[in-house]
Backbone as ProteinMPNN parsed JSONL, in Angstrom:
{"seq_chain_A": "XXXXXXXXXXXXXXXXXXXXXXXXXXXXXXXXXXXXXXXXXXXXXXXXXXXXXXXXXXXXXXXXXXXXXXXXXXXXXXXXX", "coords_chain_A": {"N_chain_A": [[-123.638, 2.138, 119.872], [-120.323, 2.75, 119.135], [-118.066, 4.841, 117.554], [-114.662, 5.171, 115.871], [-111.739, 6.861, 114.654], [-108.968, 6.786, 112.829], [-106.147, 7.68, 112.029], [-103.109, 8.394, 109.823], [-99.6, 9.293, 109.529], [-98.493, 8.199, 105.749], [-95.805, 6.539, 104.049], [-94.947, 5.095, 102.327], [-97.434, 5.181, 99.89], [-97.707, 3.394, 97.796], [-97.69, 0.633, 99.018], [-99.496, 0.14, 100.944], [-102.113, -0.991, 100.56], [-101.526, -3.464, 100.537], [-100.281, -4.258, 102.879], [-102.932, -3.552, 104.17], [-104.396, -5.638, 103.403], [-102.805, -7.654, 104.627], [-103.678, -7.051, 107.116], [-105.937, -7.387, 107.803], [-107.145, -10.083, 108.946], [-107.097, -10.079, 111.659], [-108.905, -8.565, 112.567], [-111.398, -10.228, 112.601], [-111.905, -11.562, 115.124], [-111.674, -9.422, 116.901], [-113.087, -8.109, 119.778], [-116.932, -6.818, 120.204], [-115.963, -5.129, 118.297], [-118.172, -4.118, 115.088], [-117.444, -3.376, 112.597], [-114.881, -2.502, 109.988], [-113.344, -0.2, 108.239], [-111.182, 0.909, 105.526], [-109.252, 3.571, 104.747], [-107.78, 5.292, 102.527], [-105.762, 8.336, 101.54], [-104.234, 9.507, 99.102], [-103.273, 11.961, 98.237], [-102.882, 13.153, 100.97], [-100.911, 12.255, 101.707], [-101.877, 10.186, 103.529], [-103.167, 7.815, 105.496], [-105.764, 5.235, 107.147], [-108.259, 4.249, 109.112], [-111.93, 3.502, 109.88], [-113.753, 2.616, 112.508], [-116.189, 0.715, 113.838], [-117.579, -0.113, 116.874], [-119.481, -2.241, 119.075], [-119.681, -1.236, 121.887], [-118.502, 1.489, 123.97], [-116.516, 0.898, 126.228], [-115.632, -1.655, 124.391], [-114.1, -0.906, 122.1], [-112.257, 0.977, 123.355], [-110.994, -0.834, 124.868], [-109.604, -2.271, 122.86], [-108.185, -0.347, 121.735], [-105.945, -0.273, 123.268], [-102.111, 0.736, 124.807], [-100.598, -1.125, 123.495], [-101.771, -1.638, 121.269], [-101.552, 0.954, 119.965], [-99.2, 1.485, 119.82], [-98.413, -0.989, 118.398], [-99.85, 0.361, 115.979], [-98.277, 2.646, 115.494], [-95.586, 1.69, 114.809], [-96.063, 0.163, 113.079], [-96.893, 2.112, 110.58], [-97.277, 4.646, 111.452], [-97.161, 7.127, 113.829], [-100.443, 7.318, 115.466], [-103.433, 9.28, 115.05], [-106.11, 9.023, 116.551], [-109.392, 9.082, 117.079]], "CA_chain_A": [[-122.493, 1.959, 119.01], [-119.049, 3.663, 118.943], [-116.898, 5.014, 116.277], [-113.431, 5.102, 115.876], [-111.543, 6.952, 113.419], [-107.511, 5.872, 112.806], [-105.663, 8.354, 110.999], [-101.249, 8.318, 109.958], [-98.867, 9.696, 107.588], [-97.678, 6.548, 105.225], [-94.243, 7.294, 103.697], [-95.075, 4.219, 100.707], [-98.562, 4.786, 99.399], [-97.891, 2.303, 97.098], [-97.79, -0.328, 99.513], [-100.278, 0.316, 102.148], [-102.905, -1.942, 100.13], [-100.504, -5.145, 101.011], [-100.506, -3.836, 104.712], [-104.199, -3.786, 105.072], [-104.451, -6.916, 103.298], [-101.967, -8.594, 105.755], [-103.523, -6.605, 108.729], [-107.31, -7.839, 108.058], [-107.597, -11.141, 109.222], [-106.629, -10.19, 112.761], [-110.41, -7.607, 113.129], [-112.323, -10.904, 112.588], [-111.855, -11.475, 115.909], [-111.737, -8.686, 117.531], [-114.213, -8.122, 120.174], [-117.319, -6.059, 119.641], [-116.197, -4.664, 116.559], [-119.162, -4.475, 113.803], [-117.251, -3.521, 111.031], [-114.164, -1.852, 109.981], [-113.135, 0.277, 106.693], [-109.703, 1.144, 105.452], [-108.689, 4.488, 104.663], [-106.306, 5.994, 102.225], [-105.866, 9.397, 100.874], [-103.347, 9.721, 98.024], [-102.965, 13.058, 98.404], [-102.061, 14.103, 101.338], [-100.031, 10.6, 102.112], [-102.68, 9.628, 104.718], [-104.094, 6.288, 105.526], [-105.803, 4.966, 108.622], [-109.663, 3.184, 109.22], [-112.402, 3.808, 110.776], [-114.006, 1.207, 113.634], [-117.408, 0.639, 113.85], [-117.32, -0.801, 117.865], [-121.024, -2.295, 119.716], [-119.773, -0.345, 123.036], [-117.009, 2.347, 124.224], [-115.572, -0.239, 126.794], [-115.057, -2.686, 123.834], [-113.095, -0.04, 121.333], [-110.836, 1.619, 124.608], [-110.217, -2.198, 125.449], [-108.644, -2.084, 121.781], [-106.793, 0.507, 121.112], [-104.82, 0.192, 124.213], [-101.291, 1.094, 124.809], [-99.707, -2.142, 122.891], [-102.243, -1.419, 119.684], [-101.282, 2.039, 119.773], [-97.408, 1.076, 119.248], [-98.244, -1.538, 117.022], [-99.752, 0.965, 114.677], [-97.047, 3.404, 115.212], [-94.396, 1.43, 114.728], [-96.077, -0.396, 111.492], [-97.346, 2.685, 110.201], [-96.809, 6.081, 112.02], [-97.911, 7.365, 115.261], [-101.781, 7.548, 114.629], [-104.416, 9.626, 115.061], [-107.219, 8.275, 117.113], [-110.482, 10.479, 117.678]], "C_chain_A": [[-121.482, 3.07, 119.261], [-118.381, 3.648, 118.114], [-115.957, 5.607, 116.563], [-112.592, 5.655, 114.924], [-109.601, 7.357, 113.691], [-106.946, 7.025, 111.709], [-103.778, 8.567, 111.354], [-100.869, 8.921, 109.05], [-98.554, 8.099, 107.347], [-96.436, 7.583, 104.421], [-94.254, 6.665, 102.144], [-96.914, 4.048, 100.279], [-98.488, 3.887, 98.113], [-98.39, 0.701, 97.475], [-98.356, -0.761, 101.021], [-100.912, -0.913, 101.533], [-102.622, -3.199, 100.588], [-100.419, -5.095, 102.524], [-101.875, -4.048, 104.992], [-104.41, -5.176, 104.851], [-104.736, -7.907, 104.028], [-102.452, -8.489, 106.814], [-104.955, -7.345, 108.662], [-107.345, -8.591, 108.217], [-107.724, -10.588, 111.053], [-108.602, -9.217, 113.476], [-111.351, -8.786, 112.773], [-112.826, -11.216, 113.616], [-112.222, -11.122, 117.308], [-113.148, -8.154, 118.497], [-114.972, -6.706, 120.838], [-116.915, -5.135, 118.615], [-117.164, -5.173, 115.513], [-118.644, -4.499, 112.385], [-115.876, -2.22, 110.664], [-113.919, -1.29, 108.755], [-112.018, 1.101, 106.733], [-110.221, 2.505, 104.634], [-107.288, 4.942, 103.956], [-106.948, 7.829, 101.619], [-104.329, 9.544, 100.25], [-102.728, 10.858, 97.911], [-102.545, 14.122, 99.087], [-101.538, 12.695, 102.15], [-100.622, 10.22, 103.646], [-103.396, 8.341, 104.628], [-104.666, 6.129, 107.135], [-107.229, 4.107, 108.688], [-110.757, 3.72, 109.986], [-113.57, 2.388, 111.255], [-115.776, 1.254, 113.946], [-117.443, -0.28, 115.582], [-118.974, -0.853, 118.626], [-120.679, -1.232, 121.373], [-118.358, 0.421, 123.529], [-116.02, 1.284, 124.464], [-114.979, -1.19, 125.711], [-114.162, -1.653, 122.828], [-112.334, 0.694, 122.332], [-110.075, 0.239, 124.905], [-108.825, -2.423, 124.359], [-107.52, -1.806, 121.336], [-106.142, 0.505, 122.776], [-103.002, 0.553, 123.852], [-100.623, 0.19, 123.584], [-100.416, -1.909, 121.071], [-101.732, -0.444, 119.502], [-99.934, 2.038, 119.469], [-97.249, 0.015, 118.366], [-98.487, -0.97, 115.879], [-98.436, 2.148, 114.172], [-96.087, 3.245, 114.58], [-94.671, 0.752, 112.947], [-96.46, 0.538, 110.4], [-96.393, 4.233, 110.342], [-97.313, 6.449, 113.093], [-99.215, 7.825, 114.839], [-102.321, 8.48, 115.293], [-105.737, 9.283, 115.402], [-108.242, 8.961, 117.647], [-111.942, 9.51, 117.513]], "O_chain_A": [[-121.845, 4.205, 119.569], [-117.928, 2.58, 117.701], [-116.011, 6.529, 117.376], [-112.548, 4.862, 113.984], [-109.15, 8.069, 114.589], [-107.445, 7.097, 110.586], [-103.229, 8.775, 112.436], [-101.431, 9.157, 107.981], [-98.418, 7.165, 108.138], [-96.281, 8.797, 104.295], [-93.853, 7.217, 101.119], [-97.524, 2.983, 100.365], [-99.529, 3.814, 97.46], [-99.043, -0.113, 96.822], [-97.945, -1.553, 101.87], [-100.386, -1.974, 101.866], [-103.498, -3.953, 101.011], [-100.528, -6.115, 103.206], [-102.143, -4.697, 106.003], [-104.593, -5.942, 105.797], [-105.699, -8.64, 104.251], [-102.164, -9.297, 107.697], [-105.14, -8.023, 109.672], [-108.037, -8.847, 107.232], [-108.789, -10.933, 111.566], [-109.17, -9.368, 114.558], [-112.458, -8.289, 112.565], [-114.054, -11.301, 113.625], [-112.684, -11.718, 118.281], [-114.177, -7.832, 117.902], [-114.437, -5.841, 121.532], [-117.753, -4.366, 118.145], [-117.119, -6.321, 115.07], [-119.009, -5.149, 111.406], [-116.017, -1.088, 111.127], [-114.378, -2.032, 107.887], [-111.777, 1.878, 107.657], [-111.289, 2.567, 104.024], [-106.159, 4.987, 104.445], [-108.075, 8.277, 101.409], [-103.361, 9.683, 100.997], [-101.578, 10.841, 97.471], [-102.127, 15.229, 98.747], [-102.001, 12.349, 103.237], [-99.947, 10.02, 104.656], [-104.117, 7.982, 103.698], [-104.183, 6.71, 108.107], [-107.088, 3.031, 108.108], [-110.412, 4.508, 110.866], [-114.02, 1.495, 110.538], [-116.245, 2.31, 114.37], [-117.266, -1.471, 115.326], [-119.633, 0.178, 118.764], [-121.606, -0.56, 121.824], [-117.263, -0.13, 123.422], [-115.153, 0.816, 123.727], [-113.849, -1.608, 125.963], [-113.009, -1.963, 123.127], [-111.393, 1.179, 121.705], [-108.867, 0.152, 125.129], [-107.644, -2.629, 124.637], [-106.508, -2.329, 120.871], [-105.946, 1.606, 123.29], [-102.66, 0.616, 122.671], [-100.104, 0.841, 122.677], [-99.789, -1.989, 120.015], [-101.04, -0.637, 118.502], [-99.629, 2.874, 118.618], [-96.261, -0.09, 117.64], [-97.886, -1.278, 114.85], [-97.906, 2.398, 113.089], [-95.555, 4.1, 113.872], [-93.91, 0.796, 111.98], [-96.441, 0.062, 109.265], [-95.425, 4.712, 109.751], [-98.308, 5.755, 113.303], [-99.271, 8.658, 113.934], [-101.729, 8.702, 116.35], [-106.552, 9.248, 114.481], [-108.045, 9.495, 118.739], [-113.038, 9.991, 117.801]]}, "name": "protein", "num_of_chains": 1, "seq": "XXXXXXXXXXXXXXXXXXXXXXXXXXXXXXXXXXXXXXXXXXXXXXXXXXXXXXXXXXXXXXXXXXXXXXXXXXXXXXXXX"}
């Protein structure tokens, strides 16, 4: 197994909740992913997830370049470790 952990500033912690919402259908999908879990912190205006993936190759296949600017751009430039 490989883990994944997704970290951003948010600018509206009010309205992240409606973002993951909207964003979770799309990790049903997603291949080898076991299981994913959303991420906020209220306090220091951070949100992000962390990825539960069955093998490296299938979480690098992931986050490639085009995920990595989709979260940017819907989010903030992330944090990926």
């Amino acid at each position: 197994m490989f883990v994944v952990i997704v970290s951003f500033n948010i600018e509206n912690k009010d309205g992240i909740k409606d973002k993951f919402i909207e964003s979770a259908p799309i990790y049903k999908e997603t291949k080898g992913l076991i299981r994913k879990n959303y991420l906020v912190n209220h306090d220091s205006n951070t949100a992000g997830g962390v990825y539960l993936f069955d093998t490296a190759e299938n979480a690098y296949n992931w986050f490639d370049d085009k995920r990595i600017a989709y979260l940017a751009e819907r989010y903030s430039t992330p944090d990926i470790k």
